[in-house]
C-alpha positions as CSV (number, residue, x, y, z in Angstrom):
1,X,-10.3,-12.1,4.4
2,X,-8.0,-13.8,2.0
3,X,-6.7,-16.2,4.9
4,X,-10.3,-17.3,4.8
5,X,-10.9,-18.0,1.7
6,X,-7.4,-19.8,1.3
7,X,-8.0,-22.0,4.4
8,X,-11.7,-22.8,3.5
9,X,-10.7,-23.3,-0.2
10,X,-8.4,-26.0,1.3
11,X,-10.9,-27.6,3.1
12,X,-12.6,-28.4,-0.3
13,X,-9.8,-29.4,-1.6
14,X,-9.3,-31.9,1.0
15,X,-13.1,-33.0,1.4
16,X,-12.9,-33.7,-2.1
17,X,-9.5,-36.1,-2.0
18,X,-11.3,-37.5,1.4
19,X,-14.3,-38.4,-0.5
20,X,-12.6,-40.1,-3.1
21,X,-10.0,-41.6,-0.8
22,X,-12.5,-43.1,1.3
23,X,-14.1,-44.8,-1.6
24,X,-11.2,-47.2,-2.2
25,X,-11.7,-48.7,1.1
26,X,-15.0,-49.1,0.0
27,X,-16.4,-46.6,2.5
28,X,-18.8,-43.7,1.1
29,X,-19.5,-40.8,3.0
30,X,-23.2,-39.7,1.1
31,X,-22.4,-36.1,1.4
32,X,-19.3,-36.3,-1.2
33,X,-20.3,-39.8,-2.7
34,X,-20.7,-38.7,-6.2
35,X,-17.7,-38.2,-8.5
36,X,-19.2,-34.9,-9.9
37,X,-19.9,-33.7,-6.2
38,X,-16.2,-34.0,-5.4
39,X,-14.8,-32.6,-8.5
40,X,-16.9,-29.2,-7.8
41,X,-15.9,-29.1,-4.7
42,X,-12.3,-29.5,-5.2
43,X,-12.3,-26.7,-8.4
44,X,-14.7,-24.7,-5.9
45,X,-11.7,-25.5,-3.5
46,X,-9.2,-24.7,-6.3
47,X,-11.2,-21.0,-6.9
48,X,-11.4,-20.1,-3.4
49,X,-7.7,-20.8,-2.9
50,X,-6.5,-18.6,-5.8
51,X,-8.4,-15.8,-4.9
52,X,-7.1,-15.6,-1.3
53,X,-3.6,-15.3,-2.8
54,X,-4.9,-12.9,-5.8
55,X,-6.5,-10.6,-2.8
56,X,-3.4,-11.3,-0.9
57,X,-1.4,-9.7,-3.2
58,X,-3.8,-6.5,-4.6
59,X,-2.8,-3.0,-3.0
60,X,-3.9,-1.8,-0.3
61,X,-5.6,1.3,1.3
62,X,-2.8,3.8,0.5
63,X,-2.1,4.6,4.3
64,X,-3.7,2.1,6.6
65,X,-0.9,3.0,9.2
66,X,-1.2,5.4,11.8
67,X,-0.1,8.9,11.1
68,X,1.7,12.0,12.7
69,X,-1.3,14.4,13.5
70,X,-1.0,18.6,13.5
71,X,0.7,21.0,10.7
72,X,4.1,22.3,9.6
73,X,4.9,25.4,7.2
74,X,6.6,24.2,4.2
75,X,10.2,23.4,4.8
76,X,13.3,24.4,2.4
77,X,14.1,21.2,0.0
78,X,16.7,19.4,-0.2
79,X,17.9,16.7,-2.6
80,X,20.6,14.0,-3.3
81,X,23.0,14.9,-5.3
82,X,22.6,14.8,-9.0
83,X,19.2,13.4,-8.8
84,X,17.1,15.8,-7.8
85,X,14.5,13.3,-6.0
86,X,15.4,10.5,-3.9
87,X,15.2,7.0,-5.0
88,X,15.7,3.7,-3.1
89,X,18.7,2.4,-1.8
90,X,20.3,0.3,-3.7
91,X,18.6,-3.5,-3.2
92,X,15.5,-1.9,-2.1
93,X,12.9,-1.3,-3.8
94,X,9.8,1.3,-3.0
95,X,6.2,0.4,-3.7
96,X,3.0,2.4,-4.0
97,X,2.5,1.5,-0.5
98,X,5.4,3.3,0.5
99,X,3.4,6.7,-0.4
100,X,0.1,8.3,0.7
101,X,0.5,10.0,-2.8
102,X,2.9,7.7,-5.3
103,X,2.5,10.1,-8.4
104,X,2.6,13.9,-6.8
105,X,5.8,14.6,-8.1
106,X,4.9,13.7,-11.8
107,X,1.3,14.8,-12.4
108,X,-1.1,17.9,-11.1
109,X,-2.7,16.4,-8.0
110,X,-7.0,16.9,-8.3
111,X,-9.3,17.4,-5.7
112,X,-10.6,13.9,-6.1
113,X,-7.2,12.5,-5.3
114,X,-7.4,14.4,-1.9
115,X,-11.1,14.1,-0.9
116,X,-10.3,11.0,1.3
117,X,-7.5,11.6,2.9
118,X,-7.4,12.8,6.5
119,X,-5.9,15.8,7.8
120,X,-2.8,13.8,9.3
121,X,-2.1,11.6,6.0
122,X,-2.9,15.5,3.9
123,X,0.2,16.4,6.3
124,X,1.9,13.6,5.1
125,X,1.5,13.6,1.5
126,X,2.3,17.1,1.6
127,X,5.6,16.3,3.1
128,X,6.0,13.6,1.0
129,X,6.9,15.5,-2.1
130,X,10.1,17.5,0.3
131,X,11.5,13.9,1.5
132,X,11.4,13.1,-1.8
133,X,14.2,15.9,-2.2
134,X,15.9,14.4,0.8
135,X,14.9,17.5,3.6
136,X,15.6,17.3,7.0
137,X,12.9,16.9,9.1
138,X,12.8,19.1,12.4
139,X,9.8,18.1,13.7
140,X,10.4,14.8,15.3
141,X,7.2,13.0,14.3
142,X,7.8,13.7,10.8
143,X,11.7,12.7,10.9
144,X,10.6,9.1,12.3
145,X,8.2,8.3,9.7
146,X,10.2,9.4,6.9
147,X,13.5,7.3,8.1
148,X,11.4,4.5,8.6
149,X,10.8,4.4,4.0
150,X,12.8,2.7,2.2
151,X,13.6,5.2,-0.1
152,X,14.3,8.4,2.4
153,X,17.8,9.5,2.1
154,X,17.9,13.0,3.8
155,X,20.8,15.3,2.4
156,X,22.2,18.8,2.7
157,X,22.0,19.4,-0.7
158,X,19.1,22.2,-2.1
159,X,17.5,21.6,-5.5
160,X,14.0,23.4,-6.3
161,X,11.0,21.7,-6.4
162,X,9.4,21.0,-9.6
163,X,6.7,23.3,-10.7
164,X,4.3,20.4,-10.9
165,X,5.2,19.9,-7.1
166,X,5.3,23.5,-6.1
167,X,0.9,23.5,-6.9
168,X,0.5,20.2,-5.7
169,X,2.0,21.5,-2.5
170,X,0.0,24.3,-2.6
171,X,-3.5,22.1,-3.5
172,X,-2.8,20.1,-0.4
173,X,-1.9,23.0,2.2
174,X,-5.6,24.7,1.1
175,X,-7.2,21.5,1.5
176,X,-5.2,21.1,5.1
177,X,-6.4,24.3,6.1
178,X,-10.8,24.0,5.1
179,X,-10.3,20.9,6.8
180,X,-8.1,22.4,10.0
């Protein structure tokens, strides 16, 4: 959608320097003769361009991607060292895009955070919160998708899940299995 307002927001643009360069050879095209006509329709040009980049650049969906489908038991955690939770490597950088659920380790997941998920991206967020703590991944379809994020580092290392990730856990395995 924004590559179609970009590319018809520069079609104004250019119909209204057309329509003005065409005057000076003293040639007048009556659908952008007038001066005003041609200034509206290259700010209209103008507008339509900068949204396309502004909707460019808004978030998206938080998992538009295809996801691994059926259910695991919760795993044992395991984090980096120090840390606790995994952050990105060094020169990268994650994004809320990188998450189905971006906050569940720092705040009490609701219902209405859940409600539109799918069973395979509940799976996923649920999961989430243990690669966070770096865990190693047996089943194979969750091992790929977590080494494909930027910010998965799995490690040997145990450290216990926060308390505020031990219910959100929880919340999201009851919600996996009314929906299962």
């Amino acid at each position: 959608m924004n590559t179609i307002l970009i590319l018809i927001g520069v079609g104004c643009i250019i119909g209204a320097i057309i329509g003005g360069g065409v005057k000076l050879v003293q040639i007048e095209l009556s659908p952008v003769a007038s001066l005003w006509r041609q200034l509206l329709l290259g700010l209209f040009g103008i507008i339509l361009v900068v949204s396309g980049i502004v909707a460019g650049k808004a978030p998206g969906p938080a998992q538009s991607g295809p996801a691994p489908s059926g259910t695991q038991g919760n795993p044992s955690s395991a984090a980096a060292p120090g840390t606790g939770v995994n952050t990105p490597a060094a020169g990268q950088q994650a994004n809320a895009q990188d998450y189905i659920l971006p906050d569940s380790q720092d705040r009490r997941l609701t219902a209405d955070d859940l409600a539109n998920l799918s069973l395979a991206q509940l799976r996923i967020a649920r999961n989430e919160i243990y690669a966070r703590h770096g865990h190693r991944f047996k089943s194979a379809d969750l091992a790929d998708y977590f080494s494909k994020k930027s910010w998965y580092q799995p490690s040997a290392d145990e450290s216990p899940l926060s308390p505020i990730e031990q219910a959100n856990i929880e919340l999201i395995g009851q919600y996996e299995k009314s929906r299962g």
